[in-house]
N, C-alpha and C positions, 0 to 999 in steps of 0.2 A: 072751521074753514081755513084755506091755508093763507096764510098772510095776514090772518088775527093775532093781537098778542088777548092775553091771560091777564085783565085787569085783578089785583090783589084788593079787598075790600079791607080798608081800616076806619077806625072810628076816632076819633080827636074828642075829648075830653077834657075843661079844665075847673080848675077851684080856686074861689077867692082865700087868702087865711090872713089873719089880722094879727100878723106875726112877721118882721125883717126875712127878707131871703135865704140868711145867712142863717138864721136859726132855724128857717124852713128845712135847708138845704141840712142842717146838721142831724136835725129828726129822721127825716126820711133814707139819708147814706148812709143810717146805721142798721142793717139788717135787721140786728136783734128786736128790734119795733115792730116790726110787720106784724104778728100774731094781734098786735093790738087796734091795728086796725084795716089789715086784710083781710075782713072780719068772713068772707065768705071761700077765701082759697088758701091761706095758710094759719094752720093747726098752732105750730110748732117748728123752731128754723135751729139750725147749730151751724157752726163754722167747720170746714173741712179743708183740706191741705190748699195752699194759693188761695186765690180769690174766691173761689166756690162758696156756695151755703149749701145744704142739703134742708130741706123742706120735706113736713107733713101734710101732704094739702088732706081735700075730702076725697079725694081721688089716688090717693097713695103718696110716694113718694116723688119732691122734685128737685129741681139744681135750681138757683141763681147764680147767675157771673154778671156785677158787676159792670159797669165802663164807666167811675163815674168821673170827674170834674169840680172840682169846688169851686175853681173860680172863674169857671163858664156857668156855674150849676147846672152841669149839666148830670143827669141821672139815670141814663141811659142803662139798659141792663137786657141779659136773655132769663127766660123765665121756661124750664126745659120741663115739660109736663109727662109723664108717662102716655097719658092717655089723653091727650090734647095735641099734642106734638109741643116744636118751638116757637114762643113768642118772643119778636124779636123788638123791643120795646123801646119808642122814644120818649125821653121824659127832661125837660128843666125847670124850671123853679126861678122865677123872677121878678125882681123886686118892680112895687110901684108907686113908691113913696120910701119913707125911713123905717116906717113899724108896718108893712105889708105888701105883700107877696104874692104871685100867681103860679100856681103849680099847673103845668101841661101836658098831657100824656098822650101821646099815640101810639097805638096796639092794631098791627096788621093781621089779619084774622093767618092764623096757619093755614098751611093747603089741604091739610088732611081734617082739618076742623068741619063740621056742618055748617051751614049759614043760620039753621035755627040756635045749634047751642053756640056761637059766637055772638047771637044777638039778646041770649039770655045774659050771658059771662058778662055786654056792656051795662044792661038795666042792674045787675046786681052792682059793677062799678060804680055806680053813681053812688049806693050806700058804704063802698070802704071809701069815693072821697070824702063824703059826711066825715066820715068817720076821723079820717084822717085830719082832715080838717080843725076838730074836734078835739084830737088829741092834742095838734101842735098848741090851739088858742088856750088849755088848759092848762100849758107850763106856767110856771108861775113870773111873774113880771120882774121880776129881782134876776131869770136866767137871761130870758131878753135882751133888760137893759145893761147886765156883764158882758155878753157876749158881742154886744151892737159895740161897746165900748172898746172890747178887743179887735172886733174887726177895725176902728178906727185909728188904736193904737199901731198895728201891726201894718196898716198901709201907710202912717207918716210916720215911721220908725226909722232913721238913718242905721245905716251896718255896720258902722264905728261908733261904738259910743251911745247906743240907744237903749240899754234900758231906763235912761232915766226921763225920755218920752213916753215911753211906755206908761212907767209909775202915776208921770204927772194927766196921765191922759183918765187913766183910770181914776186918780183920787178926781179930778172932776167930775167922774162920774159919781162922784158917792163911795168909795171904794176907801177905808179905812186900813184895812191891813190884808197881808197875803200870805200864811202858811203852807209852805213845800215841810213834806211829809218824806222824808230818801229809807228805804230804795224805792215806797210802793207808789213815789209818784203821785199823792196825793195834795191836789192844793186848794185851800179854803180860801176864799175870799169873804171878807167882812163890812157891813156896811152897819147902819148906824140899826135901821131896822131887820136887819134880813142878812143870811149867809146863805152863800153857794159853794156849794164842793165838785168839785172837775176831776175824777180820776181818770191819769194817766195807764199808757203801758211799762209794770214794774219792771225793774231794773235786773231783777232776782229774782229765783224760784226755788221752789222749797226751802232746806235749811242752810242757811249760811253763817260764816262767821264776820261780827260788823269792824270793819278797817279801824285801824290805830287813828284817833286824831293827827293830821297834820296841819301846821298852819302854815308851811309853806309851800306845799301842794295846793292847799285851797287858794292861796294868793295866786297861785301862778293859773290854776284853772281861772281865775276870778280876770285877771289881766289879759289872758287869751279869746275873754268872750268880751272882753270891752272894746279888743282891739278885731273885732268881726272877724275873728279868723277859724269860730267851729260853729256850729250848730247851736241849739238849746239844749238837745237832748243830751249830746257833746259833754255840755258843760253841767249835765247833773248827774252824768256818770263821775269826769271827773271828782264831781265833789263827791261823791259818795265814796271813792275810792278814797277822798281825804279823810275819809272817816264823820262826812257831815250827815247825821240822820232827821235834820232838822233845821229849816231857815225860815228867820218871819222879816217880812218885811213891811215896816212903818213908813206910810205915806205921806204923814200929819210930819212928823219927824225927819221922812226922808235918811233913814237907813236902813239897815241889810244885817242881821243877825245870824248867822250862821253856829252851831251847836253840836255838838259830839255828844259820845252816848252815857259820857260819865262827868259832863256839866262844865267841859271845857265850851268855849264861847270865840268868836272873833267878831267884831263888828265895823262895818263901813260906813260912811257918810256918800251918798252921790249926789251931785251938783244941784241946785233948782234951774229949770231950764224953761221957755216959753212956746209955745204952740199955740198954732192960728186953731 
């Protein structure tokens, strides 16, 4: 009838998880998880040029594009189905206390979709949030409490002069020591029971040949990230270029060892500092 609009039918869905936001929101913004617990529409997922995923559902092939947010949590994404059409999908992830989270999804049924297979697609929802759910609370407690740690360090971190907030925030936490791994970007963290390893994106690919020690390239990288003036990433290119394949840093101690690949060494002391 003329002068009717076209109501679009969506369904809202959410899950409790007994897991921080921040570790919520870091499970689920990595594509590569899905198969583990979108247990009823993707197969199998690979990364493709930009933002894109390319997906195996039950129904052939599909796209993800992202939109997401980390610190809205927000996790917003299209979900491009062959034979479903576009779902165009809201979702954030937020905290409701210190160790727990609500995850919210809303999915507006496509135009081209039926309203019976739209109403199947949400009763099977309910089993990948289980699912989902399920997988977050499984991480082990030692990633949790690093990572609750880090998000704490990194929002009272001043931009001159902060990593040794950082340090001191972590050894509160339990946090013993921290191995940087260059170029592949690996770093281990050590607690008295239990270690976490966090791999980065490598610096290098394929075969390369590893830079001459230098120690005044590494000082001068070393003074440009104290003085806030590049990135992180920044300054673990720099270093590698010094020829650092290797830095541990003691919290108990409070320094900074830095390593080349033929047992030259340089080592720091950074200040003891206090946080509320």
């Amino acid at each position: 009838m003329k002068g009717e609009k076209t109501v679009t039918a969506s369904v809202t869905k959410s899950v409790q998880i007994a897991r921080s936001a921040a570790e919520g929101y870091d499970f689920i913004a990595n594509p590569e998880t899905m198969p583990q617990w979108a247990i009823h529409n993707v197969k199998a997922i690979r990364k493709l040029e930009g933002a894109r995923w390319e997906m195996e559902t039950p129904r052939g092939k599909a796209t993800l594009i992202p939109h997401y947010e980390k610190k809205a949590g927000i996790l917003d994404h299209e979900f491009i189905d062959a034979a479903e059409g576009v779902w165009r999908v809201t979702a954030r992830i937020v905290p409701v206390g210190p160790s727990d989270s609500v995850y919210v999804i809303t999915l507006p049924k496509p135009d081209a979709l039926p309203a019976e297979v739209f109403e199947e697609g949400m009763r099977l929802m309910d089993d990948e949030l289980a699912a989902l759910k399920a997988c977050i609370e499984a991480r082990p407690a030692a990633i949790s409490r690093l990572q609750a740690a880090m998000q704490r360090a990194m929002a009272g971190r001043p931009k001159v002069g902060g990593f040794p907030y950082l340090a001191e925030t972590l050894r509160r936490a339990g946090v013993t020591r921290n191995i940087w791994f260059l170029p592949a970007c690996e770093s281990l963290y050590t607690r008295d029971e239990s270690a976490v390893v966090m791999q980065g994106t490598p610096l290098v690919t394929g075969t390369v040949a590893v830079p001459r020690f230098d120690r005044n390239a590494l000082i001068a990288a070393l003074r440009k990230d104290q003085a806030g003036e590049g990135t992180f990433p920044e300054f673990l290119a720099a270093s590698w270029r010094a020829g650092v394949v290797r830095y541990d840093v003691d919290f108990a101690g409070r320094t900074v060892t830095y390593y080349g690949c033929n047992g030259e060494e340089y080592a720091e002391h950074y200040p003891a500092v206090e946080i509320s």
